[in-house]
VEXDOFI-812565 format. One record per residue: x, y, z of N, C-alpha, C, O, CB in turn; residue in three letters. Coordinates in steps of 0.2 Angstrom, whole numbers, plus 5000, padded with zeros to 4 digits. Atoms other than C-alpha are relative to their C-alpha. Glycine has a CB too. Layout:
<sites>
+------+------+------+-------+-------+-------+------+------+------+------+------+------+-------+-------+-------+--------+
| n_px | n_py | n_pz | ca_px | ca_py | ca_pz | c_px | c_py | c_pz | o_px | o_py | o_pz | cb_px | cb_py | cb_pz | residu |
+------+------+------+-------+-------+-------+------+------+------+------+------+------+-------+-------+-------+--------+
|    X |    Y |    Z |     X |     Y |     Z |    X |    Y |    Z |    X |    Y |    Z |     X |     Y |     Z |    ALA |
...
+------+------+------+-------+-------+-------+------+------+------+------+------+------+-------+-------+-------+--------+
</sites>
This chain:
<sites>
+------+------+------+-------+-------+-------+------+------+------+------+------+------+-------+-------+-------+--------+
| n_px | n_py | n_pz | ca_px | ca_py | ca_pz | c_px | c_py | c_pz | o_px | o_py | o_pz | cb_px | cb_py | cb_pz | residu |
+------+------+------+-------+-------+-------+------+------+------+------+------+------+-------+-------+-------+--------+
| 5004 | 4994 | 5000 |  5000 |  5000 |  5000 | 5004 | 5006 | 5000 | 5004 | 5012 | 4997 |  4995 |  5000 |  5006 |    UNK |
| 4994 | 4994 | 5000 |  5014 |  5011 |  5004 | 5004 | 5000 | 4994 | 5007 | 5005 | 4994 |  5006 |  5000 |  5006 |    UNK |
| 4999 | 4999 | 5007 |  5021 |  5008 |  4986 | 4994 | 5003 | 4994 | 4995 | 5006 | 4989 |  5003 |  4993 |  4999 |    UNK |
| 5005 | 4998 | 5003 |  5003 |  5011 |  4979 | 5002 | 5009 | 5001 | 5003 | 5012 | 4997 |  4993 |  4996 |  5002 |    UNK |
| 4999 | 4994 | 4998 |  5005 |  5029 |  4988 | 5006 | 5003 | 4997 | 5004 | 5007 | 4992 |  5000 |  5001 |  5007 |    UNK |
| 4994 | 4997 | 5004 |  5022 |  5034 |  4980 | 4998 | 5000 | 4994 | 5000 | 5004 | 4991 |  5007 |  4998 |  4999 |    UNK |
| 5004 | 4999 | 5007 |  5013 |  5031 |  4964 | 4995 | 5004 | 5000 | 4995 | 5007 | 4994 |  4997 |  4994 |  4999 |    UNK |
| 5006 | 4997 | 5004 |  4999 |  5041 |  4964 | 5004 | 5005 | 5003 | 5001 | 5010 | 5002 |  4991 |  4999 |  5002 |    UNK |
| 4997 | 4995 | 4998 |  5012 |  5054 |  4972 | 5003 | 5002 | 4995 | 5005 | 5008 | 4994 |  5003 |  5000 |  5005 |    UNK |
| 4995 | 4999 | 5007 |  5022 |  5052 |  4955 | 4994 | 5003 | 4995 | 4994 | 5007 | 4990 |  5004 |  4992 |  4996 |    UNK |
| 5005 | 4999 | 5006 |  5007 |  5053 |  4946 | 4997 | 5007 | 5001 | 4996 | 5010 | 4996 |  4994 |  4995 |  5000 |    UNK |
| 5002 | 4992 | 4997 |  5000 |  5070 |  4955 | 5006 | 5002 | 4997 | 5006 | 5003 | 4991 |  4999 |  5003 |  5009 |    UNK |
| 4995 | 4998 | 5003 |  5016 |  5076 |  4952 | 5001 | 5004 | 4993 | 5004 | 5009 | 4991 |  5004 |  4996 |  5001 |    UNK |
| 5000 | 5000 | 5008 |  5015 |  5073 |  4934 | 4994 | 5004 | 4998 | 4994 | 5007 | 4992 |  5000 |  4992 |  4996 |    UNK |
| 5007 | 4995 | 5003 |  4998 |  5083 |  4932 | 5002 | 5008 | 5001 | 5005 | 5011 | 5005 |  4992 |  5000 |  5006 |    UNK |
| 4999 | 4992 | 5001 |  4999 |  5101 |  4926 | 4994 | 5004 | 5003 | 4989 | 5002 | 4999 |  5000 |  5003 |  4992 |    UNK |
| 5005 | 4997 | 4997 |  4987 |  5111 |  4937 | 4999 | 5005 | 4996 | 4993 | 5007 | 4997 |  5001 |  5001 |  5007 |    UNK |
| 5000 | 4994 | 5002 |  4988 |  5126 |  4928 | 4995 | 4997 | 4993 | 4992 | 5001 | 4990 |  5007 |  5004 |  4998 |    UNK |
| 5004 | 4998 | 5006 |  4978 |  5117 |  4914 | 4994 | 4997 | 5002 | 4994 | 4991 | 5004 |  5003 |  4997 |  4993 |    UNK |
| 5005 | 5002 | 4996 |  4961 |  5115 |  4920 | 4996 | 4993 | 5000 | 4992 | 4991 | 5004 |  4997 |  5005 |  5000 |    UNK |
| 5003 | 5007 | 5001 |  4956 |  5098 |  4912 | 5005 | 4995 | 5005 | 5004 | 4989 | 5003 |  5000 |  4999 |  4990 |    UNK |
| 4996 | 5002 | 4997 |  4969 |  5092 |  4924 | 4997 | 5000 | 5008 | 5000 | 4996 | 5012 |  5006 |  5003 |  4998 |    UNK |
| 4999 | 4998 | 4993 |  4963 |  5099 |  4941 | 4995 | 4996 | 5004 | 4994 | 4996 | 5010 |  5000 |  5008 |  5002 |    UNK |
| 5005 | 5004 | 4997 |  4948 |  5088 |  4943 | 5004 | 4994 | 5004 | 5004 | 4992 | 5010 |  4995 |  4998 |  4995 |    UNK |
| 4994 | 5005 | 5000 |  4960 |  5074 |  4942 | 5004 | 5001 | 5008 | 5003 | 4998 | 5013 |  5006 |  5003 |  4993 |    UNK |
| 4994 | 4998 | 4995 |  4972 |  5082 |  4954 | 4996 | 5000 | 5008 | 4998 | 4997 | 5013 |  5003 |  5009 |  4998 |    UNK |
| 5004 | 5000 | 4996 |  4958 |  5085 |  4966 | 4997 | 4992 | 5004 | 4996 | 4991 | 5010 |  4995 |  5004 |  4996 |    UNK |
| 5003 | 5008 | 4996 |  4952 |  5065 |  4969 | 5007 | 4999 | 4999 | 5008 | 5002 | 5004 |  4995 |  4994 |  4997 |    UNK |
| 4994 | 5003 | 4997 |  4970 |  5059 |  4970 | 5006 | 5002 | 5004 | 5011 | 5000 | 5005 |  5003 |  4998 |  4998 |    UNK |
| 5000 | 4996 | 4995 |  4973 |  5071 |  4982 | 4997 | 4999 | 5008 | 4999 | 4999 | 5014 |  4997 |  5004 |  4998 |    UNK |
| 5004 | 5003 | 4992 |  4960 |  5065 |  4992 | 5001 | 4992 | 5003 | 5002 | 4990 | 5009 |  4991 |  4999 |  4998 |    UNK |
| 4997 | 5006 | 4999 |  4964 |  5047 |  4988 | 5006 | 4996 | 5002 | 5006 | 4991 | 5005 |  5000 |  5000 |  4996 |    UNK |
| 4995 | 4998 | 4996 |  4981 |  5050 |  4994 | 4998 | 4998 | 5009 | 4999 | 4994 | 5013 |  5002 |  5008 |  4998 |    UNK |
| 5000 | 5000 | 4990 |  4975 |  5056 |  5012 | 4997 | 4994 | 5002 | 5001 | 4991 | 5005 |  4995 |  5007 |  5005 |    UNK |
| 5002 | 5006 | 4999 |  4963 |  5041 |  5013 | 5003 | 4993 | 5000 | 5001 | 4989 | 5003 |  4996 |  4999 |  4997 |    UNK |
| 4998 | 5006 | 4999 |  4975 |  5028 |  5010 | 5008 | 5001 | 5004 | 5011 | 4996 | 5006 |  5000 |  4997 |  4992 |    UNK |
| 4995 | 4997 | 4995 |  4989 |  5038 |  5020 | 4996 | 4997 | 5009 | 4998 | 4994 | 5013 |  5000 |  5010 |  4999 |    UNK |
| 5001 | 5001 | 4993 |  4977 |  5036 |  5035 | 4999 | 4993 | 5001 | 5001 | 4991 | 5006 |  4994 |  5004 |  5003 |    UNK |
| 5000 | 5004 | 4998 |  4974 |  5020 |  5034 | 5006 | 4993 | 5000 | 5006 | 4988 | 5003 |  4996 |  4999 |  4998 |    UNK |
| 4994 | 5002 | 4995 |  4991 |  5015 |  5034 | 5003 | 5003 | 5005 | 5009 | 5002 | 5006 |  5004 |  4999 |  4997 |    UNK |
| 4999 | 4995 | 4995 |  4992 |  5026 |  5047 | 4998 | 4995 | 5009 | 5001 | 4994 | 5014 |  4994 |  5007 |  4998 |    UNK |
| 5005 | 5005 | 4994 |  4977 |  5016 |  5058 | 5005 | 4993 | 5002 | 5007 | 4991 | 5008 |  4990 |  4996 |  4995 |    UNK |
| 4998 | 5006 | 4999 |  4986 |  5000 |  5053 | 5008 | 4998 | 5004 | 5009 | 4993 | 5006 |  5000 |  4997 |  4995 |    UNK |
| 4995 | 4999 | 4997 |  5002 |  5003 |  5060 | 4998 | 5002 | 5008 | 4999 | 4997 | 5012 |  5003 |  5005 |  4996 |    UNK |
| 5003 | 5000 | 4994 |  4996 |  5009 |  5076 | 4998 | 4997 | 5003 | 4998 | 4996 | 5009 |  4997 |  5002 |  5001 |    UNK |
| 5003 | 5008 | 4993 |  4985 |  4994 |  5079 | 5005 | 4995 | 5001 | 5006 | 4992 | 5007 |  4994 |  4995 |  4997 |    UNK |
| 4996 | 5005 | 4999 |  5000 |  4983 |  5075 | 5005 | 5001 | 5006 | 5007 | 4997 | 5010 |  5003 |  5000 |  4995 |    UNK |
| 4995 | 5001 | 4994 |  5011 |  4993 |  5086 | 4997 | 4999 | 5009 | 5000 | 4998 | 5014 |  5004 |  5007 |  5000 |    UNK |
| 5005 | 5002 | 4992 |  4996 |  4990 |  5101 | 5001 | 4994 | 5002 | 5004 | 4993 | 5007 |  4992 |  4999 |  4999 |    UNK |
| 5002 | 5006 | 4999 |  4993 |  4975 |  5099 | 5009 | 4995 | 5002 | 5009 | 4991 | 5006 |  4996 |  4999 |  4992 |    UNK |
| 4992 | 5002 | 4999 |  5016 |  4971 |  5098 | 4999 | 5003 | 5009 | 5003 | 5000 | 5013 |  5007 |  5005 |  4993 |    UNK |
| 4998 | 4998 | 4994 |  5014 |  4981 |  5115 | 5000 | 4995 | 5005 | 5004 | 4994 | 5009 |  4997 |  5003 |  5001 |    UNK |
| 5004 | 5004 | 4995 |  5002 |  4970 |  5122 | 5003 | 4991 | 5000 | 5001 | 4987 | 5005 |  4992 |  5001 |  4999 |    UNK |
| 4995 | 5007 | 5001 |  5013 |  4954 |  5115 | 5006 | 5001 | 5004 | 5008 | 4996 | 5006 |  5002 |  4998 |  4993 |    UNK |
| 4994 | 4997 | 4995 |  5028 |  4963 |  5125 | 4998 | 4998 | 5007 | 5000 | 4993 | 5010 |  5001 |  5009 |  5000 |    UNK |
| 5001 | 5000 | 4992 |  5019 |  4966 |  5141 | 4999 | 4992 | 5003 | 5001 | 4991 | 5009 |  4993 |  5006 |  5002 |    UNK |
| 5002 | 5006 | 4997 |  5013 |  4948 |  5144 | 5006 | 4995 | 5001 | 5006 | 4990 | 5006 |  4995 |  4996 |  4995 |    UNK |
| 4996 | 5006 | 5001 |  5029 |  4939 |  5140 | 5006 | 5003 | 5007 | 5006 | 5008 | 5009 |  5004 |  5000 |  4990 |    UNK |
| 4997 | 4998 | 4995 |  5042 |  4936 |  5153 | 5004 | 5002 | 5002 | 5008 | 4998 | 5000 |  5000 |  4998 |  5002 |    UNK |
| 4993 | 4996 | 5001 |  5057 |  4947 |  5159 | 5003 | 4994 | 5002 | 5006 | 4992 | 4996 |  5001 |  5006 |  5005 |    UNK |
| 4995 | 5004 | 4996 |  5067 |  4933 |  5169 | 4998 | 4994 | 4994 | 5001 | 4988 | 4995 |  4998 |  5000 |  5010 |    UNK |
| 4999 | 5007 | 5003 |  5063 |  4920 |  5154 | 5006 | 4996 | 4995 | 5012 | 4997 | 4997 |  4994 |  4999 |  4995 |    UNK |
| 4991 | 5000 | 5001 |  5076 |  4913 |  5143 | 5001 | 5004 | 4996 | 4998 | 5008 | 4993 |  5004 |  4994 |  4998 |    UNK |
| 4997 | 4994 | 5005 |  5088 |  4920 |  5131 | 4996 | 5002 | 4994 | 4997 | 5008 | 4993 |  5007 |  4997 |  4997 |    UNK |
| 5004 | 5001 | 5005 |  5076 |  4917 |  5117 | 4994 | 5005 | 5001 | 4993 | 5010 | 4997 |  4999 |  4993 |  4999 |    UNK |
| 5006 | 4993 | 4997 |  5062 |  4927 |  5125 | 5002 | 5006 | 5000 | 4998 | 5010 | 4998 |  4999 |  5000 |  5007 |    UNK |
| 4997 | 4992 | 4997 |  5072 |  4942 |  5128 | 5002 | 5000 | 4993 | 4999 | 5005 | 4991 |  5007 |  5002 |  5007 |    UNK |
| 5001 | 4996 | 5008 |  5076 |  4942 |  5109 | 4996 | 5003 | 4995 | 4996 | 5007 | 4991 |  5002 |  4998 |  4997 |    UNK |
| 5009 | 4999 | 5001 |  5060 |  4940 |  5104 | 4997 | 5007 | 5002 | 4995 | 5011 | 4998 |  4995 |  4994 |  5005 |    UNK |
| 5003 | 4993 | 4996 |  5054 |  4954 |  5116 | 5004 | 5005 | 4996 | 5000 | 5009 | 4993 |  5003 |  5000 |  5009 |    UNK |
| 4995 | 4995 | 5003 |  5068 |  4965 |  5109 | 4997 | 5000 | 4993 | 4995 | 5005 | 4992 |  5009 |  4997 |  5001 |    UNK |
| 5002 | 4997 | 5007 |  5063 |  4962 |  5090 | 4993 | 5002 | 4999 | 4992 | 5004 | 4993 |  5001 |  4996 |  4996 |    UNK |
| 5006 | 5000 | 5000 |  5045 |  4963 |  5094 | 4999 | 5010 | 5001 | 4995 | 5014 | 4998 |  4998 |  4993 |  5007 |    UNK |
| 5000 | 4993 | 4997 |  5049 |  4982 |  5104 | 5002 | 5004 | 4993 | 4999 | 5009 | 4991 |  5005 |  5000 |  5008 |    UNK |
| 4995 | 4996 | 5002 |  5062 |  4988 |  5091 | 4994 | 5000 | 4990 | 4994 | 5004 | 4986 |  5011 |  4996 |  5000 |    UNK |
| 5006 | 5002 | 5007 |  5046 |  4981 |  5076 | 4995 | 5005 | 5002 | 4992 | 5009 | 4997 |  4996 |  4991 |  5000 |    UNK |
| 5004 | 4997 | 4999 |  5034 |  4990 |  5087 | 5002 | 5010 | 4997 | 5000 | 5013 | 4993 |  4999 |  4998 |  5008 |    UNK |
| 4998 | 4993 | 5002 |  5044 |  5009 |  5088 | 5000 | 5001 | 4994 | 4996 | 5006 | 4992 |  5006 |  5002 |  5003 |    UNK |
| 4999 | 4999 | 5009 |  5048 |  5006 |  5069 | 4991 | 5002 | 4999 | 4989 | 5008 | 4998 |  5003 |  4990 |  4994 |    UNK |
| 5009 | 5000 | 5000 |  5026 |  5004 |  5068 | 4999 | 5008 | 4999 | 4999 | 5012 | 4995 |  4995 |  4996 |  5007 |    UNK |
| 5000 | 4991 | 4995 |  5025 |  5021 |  5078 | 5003 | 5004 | 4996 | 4999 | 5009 | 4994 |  5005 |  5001 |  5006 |    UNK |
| 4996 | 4998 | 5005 |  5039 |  5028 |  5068 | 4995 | 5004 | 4995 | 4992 | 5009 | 4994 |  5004 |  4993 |  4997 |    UNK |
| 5004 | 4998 | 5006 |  5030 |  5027 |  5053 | 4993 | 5002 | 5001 | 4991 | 5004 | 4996 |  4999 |  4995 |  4995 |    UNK |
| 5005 | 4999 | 4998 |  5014 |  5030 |  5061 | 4999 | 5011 | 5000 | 4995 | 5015 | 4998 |  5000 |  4995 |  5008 |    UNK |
| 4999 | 4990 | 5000 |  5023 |  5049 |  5064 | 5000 | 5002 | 4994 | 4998 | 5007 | 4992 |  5006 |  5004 |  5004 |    UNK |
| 4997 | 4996 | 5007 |  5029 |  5051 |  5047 | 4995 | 4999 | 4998 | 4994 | 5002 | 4992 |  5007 |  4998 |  4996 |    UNK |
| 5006 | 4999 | 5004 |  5012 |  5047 |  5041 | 4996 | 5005 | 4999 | 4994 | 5007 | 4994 |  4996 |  4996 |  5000 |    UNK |
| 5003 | 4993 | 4997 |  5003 |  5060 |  5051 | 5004 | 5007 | 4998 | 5001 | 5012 | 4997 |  5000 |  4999 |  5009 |    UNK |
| 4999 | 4997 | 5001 |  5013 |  5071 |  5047 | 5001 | 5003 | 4990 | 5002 | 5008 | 4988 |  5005 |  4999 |  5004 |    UNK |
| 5001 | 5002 | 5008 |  5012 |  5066 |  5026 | 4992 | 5006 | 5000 | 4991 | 5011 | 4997 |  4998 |  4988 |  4998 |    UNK |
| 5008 | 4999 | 5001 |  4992 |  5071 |  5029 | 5000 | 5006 | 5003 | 4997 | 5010 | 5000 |  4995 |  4994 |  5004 |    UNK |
| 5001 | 4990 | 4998 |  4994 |  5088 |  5039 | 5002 | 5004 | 4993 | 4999 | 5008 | 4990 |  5009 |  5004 |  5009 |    UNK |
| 4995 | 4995 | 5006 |  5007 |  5093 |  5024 | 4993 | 5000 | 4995 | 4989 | 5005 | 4995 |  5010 |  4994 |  4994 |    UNK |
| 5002 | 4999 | 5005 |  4997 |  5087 |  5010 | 4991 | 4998 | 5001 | 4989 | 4995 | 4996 |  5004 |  4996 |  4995 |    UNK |
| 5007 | 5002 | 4999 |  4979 |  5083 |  5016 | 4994 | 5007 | 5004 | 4988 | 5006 | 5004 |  5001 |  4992 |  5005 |    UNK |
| 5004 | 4997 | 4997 |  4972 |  5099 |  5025 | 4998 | 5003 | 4995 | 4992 | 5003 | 4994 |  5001 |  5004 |  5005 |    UNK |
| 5001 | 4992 | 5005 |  4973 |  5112 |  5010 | 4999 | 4995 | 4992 | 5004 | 4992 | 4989 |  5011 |  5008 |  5000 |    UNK |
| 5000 | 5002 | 5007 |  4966 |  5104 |  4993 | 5007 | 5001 | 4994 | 5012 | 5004 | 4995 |  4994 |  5003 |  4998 |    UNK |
| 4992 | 5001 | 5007 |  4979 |  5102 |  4977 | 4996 | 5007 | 4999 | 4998 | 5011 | 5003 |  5001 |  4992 |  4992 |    UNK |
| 5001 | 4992 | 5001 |  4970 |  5119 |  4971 | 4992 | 5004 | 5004 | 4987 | 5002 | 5007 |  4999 |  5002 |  4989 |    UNK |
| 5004 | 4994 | 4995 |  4959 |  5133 |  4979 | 4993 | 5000 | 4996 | 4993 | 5000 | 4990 |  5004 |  5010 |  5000 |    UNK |
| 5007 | 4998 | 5002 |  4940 |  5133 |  4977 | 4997 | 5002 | 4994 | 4993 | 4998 | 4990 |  4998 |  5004 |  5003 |    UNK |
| 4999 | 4997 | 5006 |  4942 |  5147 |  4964 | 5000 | 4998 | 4992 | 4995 | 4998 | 4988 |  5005 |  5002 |  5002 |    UNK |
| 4997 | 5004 | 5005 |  4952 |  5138 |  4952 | 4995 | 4994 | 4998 | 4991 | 4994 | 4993 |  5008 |  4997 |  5001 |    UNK |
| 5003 | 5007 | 5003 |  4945 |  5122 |  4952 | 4992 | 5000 | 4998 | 4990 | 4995 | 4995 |  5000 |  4995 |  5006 |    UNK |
| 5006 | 4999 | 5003 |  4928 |  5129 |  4949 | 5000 | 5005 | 4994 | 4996 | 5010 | 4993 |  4995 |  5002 |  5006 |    UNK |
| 4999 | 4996 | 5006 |  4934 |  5138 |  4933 | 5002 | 5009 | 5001 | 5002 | 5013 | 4997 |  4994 |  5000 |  4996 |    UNK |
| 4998 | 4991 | 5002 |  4940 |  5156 |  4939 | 5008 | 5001 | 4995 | 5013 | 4997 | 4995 |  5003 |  5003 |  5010 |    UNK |
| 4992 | 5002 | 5005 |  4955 |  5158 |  4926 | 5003 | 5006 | 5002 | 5005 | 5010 | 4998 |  4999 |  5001 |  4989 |    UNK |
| 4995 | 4995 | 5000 |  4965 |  5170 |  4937 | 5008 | 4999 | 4996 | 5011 | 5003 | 4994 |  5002 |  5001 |  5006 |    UNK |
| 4993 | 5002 | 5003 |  4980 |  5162 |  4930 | 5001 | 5004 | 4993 | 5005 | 5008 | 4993 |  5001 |  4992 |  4999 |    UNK |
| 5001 | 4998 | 5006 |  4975 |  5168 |  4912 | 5001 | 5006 | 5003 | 5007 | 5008 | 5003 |  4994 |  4998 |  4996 |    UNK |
| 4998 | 4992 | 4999 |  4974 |  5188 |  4919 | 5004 | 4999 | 5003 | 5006 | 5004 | 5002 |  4996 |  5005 |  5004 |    UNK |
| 4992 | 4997 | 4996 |  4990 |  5187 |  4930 | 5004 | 4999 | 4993 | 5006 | 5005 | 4992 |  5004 |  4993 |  5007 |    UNK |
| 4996 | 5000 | 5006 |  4998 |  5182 |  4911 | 4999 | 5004 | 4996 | 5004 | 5005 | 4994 |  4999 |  4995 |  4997 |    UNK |
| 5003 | 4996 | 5002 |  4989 |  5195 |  4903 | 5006 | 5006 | 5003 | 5011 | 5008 | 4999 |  4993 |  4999 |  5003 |    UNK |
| 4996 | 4997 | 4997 |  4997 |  5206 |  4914 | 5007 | 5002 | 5001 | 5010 | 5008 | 5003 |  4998 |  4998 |  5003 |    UNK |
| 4992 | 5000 | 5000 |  5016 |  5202 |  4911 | 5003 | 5002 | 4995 | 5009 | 5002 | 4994 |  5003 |  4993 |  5001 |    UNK |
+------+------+------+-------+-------+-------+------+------+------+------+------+------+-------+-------+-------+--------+
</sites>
């Protein structure tokens, strides 16, 4: 899923906003982005829950094997978490403020009068 997301990130990328048969476009994989951002977002979090709660049960004093277990289980969980931040933080960047402004996307052609203008 996280390779699907760099994909449609290449693919926004590649849309010309300035041409307006484009910004509809830009607009749903935009949206499509944040939705599949958050739910790798959810899923990560539950995993790193759920690795918590496989931590907390298991025993400190058991054997060597245990305690590495425990150890790759903790250092799998932080990674979870990890990416859980850098997802949230994917979705503030590019998920509050639409790919273009209201304006535009309902046909205002400032762009054409700012060109005008030069």
């Amino acid at each position: 899923m996280v390779l699907l997301v760099g994909l449609l990130f290449v693919i926004i990328g590649g849309l010309d906003l300035n041409d307006h048969d484009d910004q509809p476009s830009a607009v749903i994989l935009n949206d499509v982005i944040v939705i599949f951002i958050f739910v790798i977002s959810v899923v990560n979090i539950a995993s790193a829950g759920i690795l918590a709660i496989v931590i907390s049960t298991m025993d400190n004093e058991g054997s060597e094997r245990e305690k590495k277990l425990a150890d790759w289980l903790y250092h799998t969980s932080v990674g979870l978490m990890t990416c859980a931040v850098f997802c949230d933080v994917i979705k503030m960047t590019f998920g509050l403020d639409p790919a273009l402004s209201t304006q535009d996307f309902y046909g205002n052609r400032t762009s054409s009068i700012v060109n005008k203008l030069k």
